[in-house]
PyMOL Python script that loads the backbone (N, CA, C, O; Angstrom):
from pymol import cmd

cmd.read_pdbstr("""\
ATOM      1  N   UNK A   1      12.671  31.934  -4.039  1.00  0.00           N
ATOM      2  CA  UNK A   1      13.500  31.729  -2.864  1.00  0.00           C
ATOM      3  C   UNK A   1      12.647  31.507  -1.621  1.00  0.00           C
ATOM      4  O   UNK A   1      13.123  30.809  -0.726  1.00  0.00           O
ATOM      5  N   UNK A   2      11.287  32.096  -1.464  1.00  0.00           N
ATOM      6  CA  UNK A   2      10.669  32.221  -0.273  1.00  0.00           C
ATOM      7  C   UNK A   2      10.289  30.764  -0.351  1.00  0.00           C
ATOM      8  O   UNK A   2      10.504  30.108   0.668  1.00  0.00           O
ATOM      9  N   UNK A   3       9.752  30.136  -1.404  1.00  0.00           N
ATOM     10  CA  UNK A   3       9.574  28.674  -1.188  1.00  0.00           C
ATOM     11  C   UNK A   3      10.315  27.686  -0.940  1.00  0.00           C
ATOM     12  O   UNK A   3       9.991  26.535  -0.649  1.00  0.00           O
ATOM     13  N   UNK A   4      11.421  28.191  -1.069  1.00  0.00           N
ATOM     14  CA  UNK A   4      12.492  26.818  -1.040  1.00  0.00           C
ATOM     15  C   UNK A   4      12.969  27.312   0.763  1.00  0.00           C
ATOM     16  O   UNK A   4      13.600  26.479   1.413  1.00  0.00           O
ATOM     17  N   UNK A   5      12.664  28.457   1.316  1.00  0.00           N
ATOM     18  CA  UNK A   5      13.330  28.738   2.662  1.00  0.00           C
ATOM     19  C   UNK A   5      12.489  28.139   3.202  1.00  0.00           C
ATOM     20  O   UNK A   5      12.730  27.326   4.094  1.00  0.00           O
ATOM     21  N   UNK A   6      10.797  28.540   2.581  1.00  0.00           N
ATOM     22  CA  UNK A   6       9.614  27.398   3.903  1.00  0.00           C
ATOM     23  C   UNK A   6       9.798  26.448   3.599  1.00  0.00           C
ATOM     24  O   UNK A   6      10.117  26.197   4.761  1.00  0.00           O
ATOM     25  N   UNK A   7       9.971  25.274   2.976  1.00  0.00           N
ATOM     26  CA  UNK A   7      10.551  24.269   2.660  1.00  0.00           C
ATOM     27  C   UNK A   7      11.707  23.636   3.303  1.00  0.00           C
ATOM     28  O   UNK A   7      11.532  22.529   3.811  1.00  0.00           O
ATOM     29  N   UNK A   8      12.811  24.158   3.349  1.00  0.00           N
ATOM     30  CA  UNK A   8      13.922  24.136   4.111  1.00  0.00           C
ATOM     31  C   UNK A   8      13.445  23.964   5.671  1.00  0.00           C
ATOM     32  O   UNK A   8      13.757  22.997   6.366  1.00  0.00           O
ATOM     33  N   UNK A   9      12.757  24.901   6.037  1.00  0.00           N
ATOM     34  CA  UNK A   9      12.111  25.350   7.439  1.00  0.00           C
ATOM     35  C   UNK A   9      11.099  24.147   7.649  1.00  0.00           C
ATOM     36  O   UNK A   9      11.356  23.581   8.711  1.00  0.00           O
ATOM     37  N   UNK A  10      10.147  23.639   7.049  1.00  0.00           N
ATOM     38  CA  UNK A  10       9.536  22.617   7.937  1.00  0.00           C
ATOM     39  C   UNK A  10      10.033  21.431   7.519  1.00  0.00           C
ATOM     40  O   UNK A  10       9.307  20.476   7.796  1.00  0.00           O
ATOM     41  N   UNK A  11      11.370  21.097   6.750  1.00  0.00           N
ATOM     42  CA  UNK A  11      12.390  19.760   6.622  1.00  0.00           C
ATOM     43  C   UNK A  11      12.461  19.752   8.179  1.00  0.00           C
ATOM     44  O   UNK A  11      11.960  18.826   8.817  1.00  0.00           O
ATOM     45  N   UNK A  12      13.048  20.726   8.738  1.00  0.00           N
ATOM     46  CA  UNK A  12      14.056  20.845   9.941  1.00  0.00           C
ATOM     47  C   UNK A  12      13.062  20.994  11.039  1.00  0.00           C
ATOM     48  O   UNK A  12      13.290  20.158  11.913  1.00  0.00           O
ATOM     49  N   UNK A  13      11.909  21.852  11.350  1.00  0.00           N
ATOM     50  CA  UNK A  13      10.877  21.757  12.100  1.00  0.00           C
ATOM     51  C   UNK A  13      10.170  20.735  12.098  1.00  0.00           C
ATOM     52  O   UNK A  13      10.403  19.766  12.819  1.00  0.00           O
ATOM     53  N   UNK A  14       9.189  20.814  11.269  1.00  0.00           N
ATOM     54  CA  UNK A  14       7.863  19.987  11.515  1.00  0.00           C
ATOM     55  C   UNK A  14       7.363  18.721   9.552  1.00  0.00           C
ATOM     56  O   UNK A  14       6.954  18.779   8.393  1.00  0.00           O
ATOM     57  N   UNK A  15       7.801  17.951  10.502  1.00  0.00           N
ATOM     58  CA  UNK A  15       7.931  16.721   9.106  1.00  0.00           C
ATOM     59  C   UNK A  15       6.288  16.202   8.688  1.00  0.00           C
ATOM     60  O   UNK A  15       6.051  15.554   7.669  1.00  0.00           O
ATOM     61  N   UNK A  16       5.349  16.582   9.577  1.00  0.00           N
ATOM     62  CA  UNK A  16       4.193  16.642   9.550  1.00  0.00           C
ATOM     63  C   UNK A  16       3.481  17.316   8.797  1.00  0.00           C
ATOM     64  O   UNK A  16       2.600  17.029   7.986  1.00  0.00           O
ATOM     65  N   UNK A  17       4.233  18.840   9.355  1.00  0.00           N
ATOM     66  CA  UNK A  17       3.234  19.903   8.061  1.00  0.00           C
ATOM     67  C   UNK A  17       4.114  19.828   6.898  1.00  0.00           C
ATOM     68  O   UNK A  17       3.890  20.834   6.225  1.00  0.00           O
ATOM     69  N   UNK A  18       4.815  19.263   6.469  1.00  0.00           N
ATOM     70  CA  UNK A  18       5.694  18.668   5.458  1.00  0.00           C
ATOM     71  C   UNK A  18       4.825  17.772   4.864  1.00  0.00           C
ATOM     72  O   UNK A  18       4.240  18.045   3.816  1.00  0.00           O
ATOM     73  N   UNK A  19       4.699  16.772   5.422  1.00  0.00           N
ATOM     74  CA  UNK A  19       3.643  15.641   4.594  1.00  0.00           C
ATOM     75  C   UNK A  19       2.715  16.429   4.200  1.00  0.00           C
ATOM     76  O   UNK A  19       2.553  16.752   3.023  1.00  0.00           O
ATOM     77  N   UNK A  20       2.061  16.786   5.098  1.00  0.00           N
ATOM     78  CA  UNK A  20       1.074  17.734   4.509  1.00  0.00           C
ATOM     79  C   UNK A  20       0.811  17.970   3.208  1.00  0.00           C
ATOM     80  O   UNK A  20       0.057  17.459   2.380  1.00  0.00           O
ATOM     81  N   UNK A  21       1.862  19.158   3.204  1.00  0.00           N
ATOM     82  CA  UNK A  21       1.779  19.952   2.410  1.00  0.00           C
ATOM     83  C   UNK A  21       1.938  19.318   1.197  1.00  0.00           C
ATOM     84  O   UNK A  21       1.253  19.801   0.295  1.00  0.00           O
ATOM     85  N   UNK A  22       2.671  18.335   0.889  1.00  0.00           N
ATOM     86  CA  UNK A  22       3.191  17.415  -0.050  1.00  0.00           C
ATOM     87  C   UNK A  22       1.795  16.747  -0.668  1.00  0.00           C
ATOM     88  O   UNK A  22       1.345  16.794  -1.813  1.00  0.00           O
ATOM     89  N   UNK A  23       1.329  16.162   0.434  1.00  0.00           N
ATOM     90  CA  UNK A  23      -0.433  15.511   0.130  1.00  0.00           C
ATOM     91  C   UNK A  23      -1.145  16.311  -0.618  1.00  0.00           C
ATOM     92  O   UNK A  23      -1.779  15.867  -1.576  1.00  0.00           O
ATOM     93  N   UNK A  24      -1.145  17.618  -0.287  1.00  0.00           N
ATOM     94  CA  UNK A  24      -2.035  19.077  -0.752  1.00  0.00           C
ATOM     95  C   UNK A  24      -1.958  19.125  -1.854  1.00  0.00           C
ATOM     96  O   UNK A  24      -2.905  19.044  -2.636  1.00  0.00           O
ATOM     97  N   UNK A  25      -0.444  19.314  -2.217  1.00  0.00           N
ATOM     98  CA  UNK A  25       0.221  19.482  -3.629  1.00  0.00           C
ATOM     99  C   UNK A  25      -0.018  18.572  -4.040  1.00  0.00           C
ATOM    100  O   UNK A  25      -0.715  18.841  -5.018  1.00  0.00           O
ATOM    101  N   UNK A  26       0.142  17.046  -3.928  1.00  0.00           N
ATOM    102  CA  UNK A  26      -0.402  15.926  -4.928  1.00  0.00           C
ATOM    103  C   UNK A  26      -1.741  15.819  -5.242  1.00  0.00           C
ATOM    104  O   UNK A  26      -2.129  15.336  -6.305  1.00  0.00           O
ATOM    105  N   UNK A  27      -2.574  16.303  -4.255  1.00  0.00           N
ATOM    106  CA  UNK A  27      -4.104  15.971  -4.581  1.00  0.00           C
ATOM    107  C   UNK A  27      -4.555  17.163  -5.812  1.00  0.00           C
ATOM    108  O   UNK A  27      -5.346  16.889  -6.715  1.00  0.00           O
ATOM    109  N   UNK A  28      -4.074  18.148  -5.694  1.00  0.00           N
ATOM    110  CA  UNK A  28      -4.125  19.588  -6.398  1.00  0.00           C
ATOM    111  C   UNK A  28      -4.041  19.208  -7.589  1.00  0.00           C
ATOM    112  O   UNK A  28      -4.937  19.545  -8.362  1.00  0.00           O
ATOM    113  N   UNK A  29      -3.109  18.525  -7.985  1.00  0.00           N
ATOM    114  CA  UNK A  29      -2.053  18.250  -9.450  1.00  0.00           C
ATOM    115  C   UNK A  29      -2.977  17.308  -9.432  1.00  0.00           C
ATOM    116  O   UNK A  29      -3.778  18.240  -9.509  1.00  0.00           O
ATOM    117  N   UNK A  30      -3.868  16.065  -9.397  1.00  0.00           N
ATOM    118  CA  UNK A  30      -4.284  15.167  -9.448  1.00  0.00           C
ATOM    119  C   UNK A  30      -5.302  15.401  -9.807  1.00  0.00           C
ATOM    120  O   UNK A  30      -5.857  14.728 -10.676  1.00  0.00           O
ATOM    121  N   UNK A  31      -5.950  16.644  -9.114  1.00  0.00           N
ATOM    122  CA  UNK A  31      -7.701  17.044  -9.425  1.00  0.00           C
ATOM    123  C   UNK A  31      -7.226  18.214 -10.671  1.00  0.00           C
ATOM    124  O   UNK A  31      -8.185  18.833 -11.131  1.00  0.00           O
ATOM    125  N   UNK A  32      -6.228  18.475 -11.096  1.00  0.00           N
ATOM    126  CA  UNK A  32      -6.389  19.391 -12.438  1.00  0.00           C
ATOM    127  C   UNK A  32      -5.965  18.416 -13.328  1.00  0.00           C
ATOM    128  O   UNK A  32      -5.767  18.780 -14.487  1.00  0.00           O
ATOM    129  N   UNK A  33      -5.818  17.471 -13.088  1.00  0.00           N
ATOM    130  CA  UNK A  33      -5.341  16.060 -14.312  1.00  0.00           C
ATOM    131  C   UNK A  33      -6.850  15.715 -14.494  1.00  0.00           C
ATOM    132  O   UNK A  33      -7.306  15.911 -15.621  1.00  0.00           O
ATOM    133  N   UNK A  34      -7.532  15.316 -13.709  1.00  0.00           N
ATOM    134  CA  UNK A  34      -8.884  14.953 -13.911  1.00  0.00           C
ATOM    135  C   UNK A  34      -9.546  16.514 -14.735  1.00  0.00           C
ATOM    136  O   UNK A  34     -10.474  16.463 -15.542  1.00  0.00           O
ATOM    137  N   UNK A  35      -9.054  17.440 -14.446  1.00  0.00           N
ATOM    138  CA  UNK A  35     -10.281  18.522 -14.848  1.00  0.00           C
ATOM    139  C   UNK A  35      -9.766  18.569 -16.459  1.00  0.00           C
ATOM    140  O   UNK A  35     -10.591  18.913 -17.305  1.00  0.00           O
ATOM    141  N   UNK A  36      -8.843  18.333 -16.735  1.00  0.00           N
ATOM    142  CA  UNK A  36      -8.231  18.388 -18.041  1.00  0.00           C
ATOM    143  C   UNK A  36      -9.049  17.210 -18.926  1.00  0.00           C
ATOM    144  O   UNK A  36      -9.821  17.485 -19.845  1.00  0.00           O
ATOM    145  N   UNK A  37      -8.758  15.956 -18.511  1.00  0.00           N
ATOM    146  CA  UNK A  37      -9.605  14.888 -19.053  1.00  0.00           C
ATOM    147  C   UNK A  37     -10.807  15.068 -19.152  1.00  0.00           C
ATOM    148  O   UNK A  37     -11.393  14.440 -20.034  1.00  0.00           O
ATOM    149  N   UNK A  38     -11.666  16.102 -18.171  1.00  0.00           N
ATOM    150  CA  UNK A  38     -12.800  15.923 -18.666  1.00  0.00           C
ATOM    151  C   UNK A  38     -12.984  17.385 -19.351  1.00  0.00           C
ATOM    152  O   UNK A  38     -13.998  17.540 -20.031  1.00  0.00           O
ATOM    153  N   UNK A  39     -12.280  18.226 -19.248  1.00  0.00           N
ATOM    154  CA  UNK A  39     -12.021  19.089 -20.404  1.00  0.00           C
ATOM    155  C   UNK A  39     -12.089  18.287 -21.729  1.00  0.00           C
ATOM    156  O   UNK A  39     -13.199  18.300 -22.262  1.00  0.00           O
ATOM    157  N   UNK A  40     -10.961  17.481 -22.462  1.00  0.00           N
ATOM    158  CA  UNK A  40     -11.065  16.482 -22.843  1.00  0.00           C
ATOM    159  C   UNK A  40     -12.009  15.811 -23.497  1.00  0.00           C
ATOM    160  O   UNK A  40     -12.348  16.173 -24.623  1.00  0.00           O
ATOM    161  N   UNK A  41     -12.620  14.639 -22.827  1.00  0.00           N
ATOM    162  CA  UNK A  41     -13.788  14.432 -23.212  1.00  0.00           C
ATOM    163  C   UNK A  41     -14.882  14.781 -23.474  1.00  0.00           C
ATOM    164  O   UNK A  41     -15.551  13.994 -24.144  1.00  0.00           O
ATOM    165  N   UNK A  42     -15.690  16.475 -22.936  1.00  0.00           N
ATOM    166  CA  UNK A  42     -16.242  17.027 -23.113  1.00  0.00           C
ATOM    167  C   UNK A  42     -16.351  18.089 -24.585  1.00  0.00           C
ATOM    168  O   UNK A  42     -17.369  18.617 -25.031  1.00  0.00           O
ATOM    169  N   UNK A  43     -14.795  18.180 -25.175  1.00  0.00           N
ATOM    170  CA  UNK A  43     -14.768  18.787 -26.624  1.00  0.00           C
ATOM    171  C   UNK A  43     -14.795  17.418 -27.575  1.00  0.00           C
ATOM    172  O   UNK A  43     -15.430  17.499 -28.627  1.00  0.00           O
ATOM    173  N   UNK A  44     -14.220  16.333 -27.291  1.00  0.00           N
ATOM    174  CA  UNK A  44     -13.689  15.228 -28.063  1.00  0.00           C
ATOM    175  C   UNK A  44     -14.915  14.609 -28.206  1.00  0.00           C
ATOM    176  O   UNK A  44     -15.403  14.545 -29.335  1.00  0.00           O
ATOM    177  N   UNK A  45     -15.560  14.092 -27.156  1.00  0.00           N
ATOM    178  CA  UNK A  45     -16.813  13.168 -26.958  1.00  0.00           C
ATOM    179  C   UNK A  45     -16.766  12.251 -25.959  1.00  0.00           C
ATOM    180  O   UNK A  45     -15.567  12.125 -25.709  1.00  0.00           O
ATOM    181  N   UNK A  46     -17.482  11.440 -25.147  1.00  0.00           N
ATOM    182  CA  UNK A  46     -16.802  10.534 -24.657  1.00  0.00           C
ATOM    183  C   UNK A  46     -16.491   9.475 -24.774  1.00  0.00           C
ATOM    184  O   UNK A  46     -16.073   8.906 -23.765  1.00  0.00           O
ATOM    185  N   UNK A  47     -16.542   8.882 -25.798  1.00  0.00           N
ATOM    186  CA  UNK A  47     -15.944   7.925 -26.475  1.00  0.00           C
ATOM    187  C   UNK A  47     -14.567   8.110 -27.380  1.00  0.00           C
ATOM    188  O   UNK A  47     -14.405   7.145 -28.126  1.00  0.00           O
ATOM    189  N   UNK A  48     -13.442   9.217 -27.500  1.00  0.00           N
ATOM    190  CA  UNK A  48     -12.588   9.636 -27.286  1.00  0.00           C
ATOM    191  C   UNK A  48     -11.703   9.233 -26.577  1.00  0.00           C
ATOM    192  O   UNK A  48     -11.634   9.402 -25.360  1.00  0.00           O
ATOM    193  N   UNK A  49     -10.645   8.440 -27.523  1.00  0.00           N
ATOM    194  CA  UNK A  49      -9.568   7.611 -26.676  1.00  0.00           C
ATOM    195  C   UNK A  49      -7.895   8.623 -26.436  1.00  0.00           C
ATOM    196  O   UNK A  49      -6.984   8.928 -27.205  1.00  0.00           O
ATOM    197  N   UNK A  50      -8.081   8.790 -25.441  1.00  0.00           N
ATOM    198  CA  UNK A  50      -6.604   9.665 -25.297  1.00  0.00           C
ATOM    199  C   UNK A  50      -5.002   9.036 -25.869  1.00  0.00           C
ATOM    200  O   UNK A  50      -4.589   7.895 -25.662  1.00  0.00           O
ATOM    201  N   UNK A  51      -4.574   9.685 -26.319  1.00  0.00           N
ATOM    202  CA  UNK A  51      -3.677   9.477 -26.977  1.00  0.00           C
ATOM    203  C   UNK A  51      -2.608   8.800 -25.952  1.00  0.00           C
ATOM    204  O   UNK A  51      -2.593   8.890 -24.724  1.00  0.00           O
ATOM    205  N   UNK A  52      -1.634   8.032 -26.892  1.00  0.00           N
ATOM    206  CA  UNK A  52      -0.179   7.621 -25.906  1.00  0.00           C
ATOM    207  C   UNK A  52       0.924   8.910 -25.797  1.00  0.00           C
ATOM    208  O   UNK A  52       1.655   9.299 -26.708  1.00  0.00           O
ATOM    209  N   UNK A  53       0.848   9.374 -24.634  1.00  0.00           N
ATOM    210  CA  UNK A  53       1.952  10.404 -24.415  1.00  0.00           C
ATOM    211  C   UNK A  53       3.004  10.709 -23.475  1.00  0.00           C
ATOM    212  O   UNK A  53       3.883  11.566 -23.378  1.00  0.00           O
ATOM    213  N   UNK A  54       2.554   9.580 -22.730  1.00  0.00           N
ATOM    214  CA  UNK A  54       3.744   8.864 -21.534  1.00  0.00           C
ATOM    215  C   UNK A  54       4.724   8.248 -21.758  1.00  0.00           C
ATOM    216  O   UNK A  54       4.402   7.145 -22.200  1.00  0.00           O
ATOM    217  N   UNK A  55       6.307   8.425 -21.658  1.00  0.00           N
ATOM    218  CA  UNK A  55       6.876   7.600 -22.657  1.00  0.00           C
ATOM    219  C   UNK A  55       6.725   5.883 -22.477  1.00  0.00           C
ATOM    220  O   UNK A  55       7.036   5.116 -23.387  1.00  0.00           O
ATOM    221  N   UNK A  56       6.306   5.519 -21.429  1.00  0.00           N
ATOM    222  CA  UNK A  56       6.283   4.246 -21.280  1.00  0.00           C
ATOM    223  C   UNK A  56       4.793   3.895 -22.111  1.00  0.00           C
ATOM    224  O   UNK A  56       4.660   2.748 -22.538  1.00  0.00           O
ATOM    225  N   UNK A  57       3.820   4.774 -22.303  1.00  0.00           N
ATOM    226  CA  UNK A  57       3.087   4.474 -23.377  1.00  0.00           C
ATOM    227  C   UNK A  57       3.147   4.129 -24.471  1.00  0.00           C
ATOM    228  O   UNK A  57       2.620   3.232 -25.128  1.00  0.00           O
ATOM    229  N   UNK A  58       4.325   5.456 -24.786  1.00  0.00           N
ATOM    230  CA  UNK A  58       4.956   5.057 -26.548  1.00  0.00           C
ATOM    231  C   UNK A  58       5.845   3.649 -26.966  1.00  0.00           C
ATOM    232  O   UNK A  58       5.909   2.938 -27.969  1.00  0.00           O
ATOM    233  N   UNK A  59       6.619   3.664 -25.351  1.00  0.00           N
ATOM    234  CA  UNK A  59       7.264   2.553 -25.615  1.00  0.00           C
ATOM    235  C   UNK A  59       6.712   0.852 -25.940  1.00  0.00           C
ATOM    236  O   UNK A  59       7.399  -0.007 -26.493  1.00  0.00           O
ATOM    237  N   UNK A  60       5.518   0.705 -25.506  1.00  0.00           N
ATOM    238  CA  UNK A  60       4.541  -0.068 -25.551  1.00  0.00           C
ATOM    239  C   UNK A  60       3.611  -0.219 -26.721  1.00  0.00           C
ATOM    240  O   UNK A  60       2.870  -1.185 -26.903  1.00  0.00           O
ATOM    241  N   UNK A  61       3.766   1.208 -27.767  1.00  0.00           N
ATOM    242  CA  UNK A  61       2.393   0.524 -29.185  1.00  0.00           C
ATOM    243  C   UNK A  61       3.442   0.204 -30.128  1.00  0.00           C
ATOM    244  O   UNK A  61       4.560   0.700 -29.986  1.00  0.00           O
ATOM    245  N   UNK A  62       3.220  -0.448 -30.913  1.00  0.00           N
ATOM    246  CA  UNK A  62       4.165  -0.737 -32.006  1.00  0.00           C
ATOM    247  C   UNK A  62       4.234   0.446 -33.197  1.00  0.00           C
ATOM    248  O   UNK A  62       3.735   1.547 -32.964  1.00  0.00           O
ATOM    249  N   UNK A  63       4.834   0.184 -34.393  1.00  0.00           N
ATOM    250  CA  UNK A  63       4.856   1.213 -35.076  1.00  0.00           C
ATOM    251  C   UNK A  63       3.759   1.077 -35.673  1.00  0.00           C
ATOM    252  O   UNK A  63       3.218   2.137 -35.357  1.00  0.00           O
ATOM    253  N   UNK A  64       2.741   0.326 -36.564  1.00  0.00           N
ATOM    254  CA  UNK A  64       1.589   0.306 -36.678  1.00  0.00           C
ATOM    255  C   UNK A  64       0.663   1.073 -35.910  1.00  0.00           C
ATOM    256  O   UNK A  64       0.183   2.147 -36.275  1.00  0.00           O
ATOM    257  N   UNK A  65       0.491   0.646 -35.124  1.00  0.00           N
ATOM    258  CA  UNK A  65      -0.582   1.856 -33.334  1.00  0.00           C
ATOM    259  C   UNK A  65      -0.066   2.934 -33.850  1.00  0.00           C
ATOM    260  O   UNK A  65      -0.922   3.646 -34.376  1.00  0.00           O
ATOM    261  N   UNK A  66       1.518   3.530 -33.933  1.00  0.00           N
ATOM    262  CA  UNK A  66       1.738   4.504 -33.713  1.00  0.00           C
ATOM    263  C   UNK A  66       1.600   5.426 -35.056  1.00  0.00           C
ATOM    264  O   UNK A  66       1.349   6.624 -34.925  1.00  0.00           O
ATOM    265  N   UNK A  67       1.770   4.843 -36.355  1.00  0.00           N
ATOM    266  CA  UNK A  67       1.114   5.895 -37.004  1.00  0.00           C
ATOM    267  C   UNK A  67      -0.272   5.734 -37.651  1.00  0.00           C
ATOM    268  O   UNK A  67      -0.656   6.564 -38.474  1.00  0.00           O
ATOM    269  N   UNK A  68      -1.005   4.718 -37.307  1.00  0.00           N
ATOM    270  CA  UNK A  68      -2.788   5.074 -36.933  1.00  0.00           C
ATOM    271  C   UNK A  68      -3.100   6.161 -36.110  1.00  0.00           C
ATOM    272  O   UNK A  68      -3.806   7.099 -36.479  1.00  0.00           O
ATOM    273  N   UNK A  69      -2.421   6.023 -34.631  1.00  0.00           N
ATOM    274  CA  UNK A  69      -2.765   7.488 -33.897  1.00  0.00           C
ATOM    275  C   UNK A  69      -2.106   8.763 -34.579  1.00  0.00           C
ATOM    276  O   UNK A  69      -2.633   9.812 -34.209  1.00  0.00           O
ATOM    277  N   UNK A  70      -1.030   8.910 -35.529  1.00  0.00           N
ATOM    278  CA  UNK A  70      -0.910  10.275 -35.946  1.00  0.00           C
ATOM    279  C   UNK A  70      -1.639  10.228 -36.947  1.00  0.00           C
ATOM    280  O   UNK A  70      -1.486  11.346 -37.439  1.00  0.00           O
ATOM    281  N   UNK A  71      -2.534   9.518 -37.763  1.00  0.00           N
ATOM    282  CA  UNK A  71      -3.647   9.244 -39.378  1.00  0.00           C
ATOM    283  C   UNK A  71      -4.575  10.031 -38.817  1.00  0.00           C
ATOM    284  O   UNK A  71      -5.211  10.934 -39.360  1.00  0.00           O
ATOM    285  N   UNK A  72      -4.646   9.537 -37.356  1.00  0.00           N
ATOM    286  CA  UNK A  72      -6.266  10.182 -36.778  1.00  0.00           C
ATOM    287  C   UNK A  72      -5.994  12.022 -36.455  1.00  0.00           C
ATOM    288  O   UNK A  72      -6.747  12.996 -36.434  1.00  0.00           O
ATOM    289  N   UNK A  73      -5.256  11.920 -36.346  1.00  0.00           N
ATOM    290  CA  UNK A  73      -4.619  13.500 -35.921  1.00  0.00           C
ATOM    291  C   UNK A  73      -3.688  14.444 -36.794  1.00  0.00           C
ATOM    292  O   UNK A  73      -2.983  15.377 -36.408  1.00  0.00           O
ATOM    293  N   UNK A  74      -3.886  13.928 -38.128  1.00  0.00           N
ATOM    294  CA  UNK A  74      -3.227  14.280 -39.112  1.00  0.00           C
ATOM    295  C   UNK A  74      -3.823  15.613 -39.661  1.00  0.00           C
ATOM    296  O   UNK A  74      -2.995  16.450 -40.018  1.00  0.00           O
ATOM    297  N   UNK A  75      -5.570  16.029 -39.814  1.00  0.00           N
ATOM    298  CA  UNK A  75      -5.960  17.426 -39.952  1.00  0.00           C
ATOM    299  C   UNK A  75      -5.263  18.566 -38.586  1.00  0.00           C
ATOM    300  O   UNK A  75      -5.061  19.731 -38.929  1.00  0.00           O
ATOM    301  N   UNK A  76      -5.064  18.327 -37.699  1.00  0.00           N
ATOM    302  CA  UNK A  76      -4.748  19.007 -36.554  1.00  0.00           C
ATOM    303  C   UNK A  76      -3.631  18.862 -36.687  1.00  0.00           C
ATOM    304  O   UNK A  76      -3.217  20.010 -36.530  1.00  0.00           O
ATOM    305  N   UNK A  77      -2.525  18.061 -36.931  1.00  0.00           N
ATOM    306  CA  UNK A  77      -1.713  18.297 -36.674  1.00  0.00           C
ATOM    307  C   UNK A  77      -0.927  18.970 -38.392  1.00  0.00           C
ATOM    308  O   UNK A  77       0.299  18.944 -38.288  1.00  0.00           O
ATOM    309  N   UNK A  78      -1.304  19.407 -39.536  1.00  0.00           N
ATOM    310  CA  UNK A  78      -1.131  19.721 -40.569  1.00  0.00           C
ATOM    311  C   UNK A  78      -1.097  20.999 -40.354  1.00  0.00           C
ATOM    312  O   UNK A  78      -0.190  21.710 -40.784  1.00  0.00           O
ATOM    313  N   UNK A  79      -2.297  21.523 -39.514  1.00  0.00           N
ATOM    314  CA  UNK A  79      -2.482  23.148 -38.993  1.00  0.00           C
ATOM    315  C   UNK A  79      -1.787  23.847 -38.787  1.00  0.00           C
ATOM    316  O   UNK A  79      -1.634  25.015 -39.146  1.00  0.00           O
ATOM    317  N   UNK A  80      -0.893  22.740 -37.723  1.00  0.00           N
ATOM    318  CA  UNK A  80       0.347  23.287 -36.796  1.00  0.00           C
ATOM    319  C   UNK A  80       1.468  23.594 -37.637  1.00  0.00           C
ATOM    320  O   UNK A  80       2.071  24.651 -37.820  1.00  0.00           O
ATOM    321  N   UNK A  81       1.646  22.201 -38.208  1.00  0.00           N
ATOM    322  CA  UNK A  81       2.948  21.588 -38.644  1.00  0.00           C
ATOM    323  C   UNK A  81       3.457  21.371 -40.158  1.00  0.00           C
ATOM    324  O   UNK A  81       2.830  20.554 -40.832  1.00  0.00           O
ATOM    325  N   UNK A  82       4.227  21.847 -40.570  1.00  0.00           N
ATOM    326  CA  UNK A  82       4.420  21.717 -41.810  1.00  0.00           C
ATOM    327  C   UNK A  82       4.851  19.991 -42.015  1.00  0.00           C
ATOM    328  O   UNK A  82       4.965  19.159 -41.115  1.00  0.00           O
ATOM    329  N   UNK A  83       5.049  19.779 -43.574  1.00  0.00           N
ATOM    330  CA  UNK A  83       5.282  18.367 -43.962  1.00  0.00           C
ATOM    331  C   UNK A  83       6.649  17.665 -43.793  1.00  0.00           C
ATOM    332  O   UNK A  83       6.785  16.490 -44.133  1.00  0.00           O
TER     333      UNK A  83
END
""", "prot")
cmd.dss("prot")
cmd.show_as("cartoon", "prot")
cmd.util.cbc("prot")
cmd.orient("prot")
């Protein structure tokens, strides 16, 4: 609740520290997307192609692409997942 009242509060005050804050929050989320990828590449290798997991990604490989990328991920994902 306390976030959605400061929120509320600089809609109506100050549209500035609004942007702001908005910028803050996007750059934040942006630099732990990068820290993940190179999380990422650093266990994988870097030649390690990230998977399609956006749906406009999926929507884009054909079904071929798409079960080559689960062939490659088929020990890991057996771990998890039953048949």
């Amino acid at each position: 609740m306390w976030v959605i009242e400061t929120l509320e509060e600089l809609e109506q005050e100050n549209t500035d520290e609004l942007s702001c804050l908005y910028a803050s929050v996007g750059h934040l989320l942006l630099e732990a997307g990068e820290g993940l990828v190179h999380l990422f590449t650093m266990q994988m290798g870097n030649d390690a192609e990230l998977p399609p997991v956006l749906p406009y990604k999926l929507a884009e490989i054909d079904m071929q692409g798409f079960v080559k990328s689960i062939q490659k991920k088929q020990t890991r994902l057996q771990q998890e997942f039953s048949e």
